[in-house]
C-alpha positions as CSV (number, residue, x, y, z in Angstrom):
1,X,134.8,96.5,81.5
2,X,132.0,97.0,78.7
3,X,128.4,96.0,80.6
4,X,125.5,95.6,78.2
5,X,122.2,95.7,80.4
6,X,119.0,94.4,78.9
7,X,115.5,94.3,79.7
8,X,112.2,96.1,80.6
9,X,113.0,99.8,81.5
10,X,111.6,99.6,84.7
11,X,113.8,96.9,86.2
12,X,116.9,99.1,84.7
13,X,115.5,102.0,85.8
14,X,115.7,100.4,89.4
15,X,118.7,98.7,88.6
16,X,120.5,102.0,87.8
17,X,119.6,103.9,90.9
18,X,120.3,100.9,93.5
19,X,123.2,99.2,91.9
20,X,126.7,101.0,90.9
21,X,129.0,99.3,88.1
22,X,131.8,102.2,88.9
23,X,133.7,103.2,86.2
24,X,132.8,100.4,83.5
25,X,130.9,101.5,80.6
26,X,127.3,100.8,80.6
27,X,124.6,100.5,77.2
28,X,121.5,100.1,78.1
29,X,119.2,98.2,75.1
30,X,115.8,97.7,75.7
31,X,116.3,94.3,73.5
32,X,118.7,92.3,73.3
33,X,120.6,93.3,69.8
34,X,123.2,90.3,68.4
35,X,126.2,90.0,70.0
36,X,128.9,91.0,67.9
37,X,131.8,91.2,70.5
38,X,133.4,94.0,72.4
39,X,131.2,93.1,75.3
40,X,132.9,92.3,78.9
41,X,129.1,91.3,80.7
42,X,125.6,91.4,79.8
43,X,123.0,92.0,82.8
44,X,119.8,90.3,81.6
45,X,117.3,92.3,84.0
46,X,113.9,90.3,82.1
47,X,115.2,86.8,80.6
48,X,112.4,85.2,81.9
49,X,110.3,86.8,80.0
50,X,112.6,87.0,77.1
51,X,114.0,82.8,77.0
52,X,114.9,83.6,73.0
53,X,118.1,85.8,74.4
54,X,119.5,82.2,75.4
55,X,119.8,82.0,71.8
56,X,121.9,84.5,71.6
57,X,124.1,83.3,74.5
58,X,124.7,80.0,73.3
59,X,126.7,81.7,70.1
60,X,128.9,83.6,73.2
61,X,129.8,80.4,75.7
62,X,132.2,82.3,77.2
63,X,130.6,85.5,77.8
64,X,129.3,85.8,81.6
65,X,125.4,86.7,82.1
66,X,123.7,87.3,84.8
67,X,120.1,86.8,83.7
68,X,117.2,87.1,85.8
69,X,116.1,83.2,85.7
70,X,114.1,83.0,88.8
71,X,110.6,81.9,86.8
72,X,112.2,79.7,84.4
73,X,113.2,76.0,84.9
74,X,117.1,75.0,85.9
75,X,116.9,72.2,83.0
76,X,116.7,75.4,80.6
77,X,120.6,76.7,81.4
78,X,122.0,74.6,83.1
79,X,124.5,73.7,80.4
80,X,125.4,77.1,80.2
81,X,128.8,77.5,81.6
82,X,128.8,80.7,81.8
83,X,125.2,82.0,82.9
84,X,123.7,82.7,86.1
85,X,120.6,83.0,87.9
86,X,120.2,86.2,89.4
87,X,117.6,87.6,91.2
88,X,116.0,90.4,89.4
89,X,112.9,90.7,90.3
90,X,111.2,94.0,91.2
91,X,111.3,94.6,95.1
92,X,114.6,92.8,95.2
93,X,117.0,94.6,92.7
94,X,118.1,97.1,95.4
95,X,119.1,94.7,97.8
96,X,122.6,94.4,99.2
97,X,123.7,91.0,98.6
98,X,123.0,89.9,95.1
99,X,121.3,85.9,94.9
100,X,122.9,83.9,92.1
101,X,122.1,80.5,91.4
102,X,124.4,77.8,90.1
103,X,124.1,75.1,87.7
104,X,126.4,72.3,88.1
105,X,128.4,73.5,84.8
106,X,128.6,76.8,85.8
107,X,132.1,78.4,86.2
108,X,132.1,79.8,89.9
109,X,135.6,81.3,89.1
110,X,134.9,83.6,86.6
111,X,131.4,84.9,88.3
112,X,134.0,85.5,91.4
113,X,136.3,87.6,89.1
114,X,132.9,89.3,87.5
115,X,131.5,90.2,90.9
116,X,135.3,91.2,92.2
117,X,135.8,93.6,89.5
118,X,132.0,95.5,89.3
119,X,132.4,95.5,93.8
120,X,129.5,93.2,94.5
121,X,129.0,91.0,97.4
122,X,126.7,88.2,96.5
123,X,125.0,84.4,97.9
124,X,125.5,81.7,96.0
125,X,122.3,78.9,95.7
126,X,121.5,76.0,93.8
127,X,119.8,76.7,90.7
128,X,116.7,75.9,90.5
129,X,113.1,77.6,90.0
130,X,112.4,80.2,92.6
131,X,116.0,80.5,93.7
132,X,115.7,80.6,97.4
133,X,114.8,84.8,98.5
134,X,111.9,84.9,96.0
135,X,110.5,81.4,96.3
136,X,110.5,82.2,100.0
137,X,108.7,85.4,99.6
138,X,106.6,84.4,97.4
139,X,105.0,81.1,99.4
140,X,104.8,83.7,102.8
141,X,102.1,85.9,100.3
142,X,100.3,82.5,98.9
143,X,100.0,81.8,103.0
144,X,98.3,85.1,103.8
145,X,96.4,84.7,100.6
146,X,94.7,81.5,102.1
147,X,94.9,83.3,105.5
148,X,92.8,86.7,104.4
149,X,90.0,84.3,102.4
150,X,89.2,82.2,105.3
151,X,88.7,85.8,107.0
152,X,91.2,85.1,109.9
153,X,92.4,88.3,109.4
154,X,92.1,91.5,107.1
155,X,95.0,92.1,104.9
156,X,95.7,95.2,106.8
157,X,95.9,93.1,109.8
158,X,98.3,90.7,108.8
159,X,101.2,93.0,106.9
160,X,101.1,94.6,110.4
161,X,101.4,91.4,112.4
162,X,104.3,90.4,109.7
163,X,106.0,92.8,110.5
164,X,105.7,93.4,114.2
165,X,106.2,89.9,114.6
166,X,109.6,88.9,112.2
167,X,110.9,92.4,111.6
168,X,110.1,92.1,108.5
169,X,110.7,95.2,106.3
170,X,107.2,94.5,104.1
171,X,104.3,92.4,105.7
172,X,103.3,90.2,102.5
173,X,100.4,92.3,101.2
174,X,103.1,94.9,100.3
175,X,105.5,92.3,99.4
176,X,103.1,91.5,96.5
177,X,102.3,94.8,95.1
178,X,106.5,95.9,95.2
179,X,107.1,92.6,93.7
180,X,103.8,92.6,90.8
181,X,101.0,90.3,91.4
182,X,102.4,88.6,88.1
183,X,105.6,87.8,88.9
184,X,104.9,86.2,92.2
185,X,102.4,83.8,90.7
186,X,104.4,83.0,87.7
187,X,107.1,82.1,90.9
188,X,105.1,79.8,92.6
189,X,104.0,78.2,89.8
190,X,107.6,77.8,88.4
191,X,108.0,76.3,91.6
192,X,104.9,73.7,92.1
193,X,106.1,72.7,88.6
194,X,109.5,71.8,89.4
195,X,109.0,70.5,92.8
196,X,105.1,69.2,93.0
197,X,105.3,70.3,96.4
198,X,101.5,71.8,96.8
199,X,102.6,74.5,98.8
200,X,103.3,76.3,96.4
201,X,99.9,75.3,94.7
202,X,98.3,79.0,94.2
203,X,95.6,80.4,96.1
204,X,92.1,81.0,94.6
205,X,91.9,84.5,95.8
206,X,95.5,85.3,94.1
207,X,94.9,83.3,91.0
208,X,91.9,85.3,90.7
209,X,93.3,88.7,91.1
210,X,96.2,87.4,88.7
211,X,93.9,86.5,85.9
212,X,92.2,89.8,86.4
213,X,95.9,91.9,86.0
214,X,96.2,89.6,82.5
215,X,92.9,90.1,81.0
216,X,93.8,94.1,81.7
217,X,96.8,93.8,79.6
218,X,94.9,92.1,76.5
């Protein structure tokens, strides 16, 4: 199988040490290049950030991608028989079960035969924004947000309690920096869009320190 993996270089990076495709043949390209054909799978590790690469898709209906679509709305793909949401998100590309979400078009049998032949085991979920891992995640960090600015606790404090009290592997302090302070507000905002449920309406404190990380980047 010819694998054609896309997206920033630190997700592949990540993707390369945690994940093994076997014996298939893997390109790496930064950007997406046109599709010309040859190619068995592409592994979209930033489509979220790139939405003009369903462009390109739509030209290949048949070719399978598993495009990390956890910030961008289900009404986007979800004609797209042959496209899933996958979680790709830094913090989460290592993990051992892979979280792919499924529009009602999608073809479930050939993401089966995809995920048979590269070894895989995987979770299927409903698509929509958030999927189910990072939307989880990502409303437990809003909480201790709202938790740390009332001062019930110091953020110190509260990663250790996380952990001592769920067994979780990262309390959600550390949660936030694996994941990037962007991403998990561009989540919950994807989120309180879709949904209008106002949990997942953003803290001050972490809207602040968000804006803070963009006006860095200008």
């Amino acid at each position: 199988m010819d694998i054609i993996v896309t997206g920033e270089r630190q997700r592949w990076e990540a993707f390369r040490d945690a994940r093994s495709t076997g014996s298939h043949h893997v390109l790496y390209e930064p950007e997406l290049q046109p599709l010309k054909g040859g190619a068995d799978l592409v592994i979209d590790l930033s489509l979220d950030e790139r939405p003009e690469n369903l462009l390109v898709y739509a030209l290949q209906p048949n070719l399978p991608v598993l495009g990390c679509l956890v910030k961008t709305p289900s009404a986007a793909w979800e004609n797209y028989t042959s496209l899933y949401a996958c979680n790709w998100l830094p913090g989460f590309i290592g993990m051992p079960r892979l979280e792919v979400g499924l529009s009602q078009n999608a073809d479930s049998e050939k993401l089966k035969a995809v995920m048979e032949e590269l070894g895989w085991e995987y979770d299927t979920v409903k698509a929509s924004a958030g999927l189910v891992t990072p939307r989880t995640i990502a409303m437990i960090i809003n909480e201790a947000y709202f938790t740390a600015e009332e001062g019930t606790a110091s953020r110190e404090d509260i990663d250790i309690s996380m952990k001592l009290g769920t067994n979780y592997p990262f309390g959600p302090f550390e949660w936030c920096s694996r994941i990037g302070i962007r991403n998990v507000c561009e989540v919950l905002r994807a989120v309180h869009t879709e949904t209008g449920n106002e949990r997942y309406r953003i803290c001050a404190a972490l809207e602040k320190e968000y804006n803070a990380f963009i006006q860095q980047l200008d």
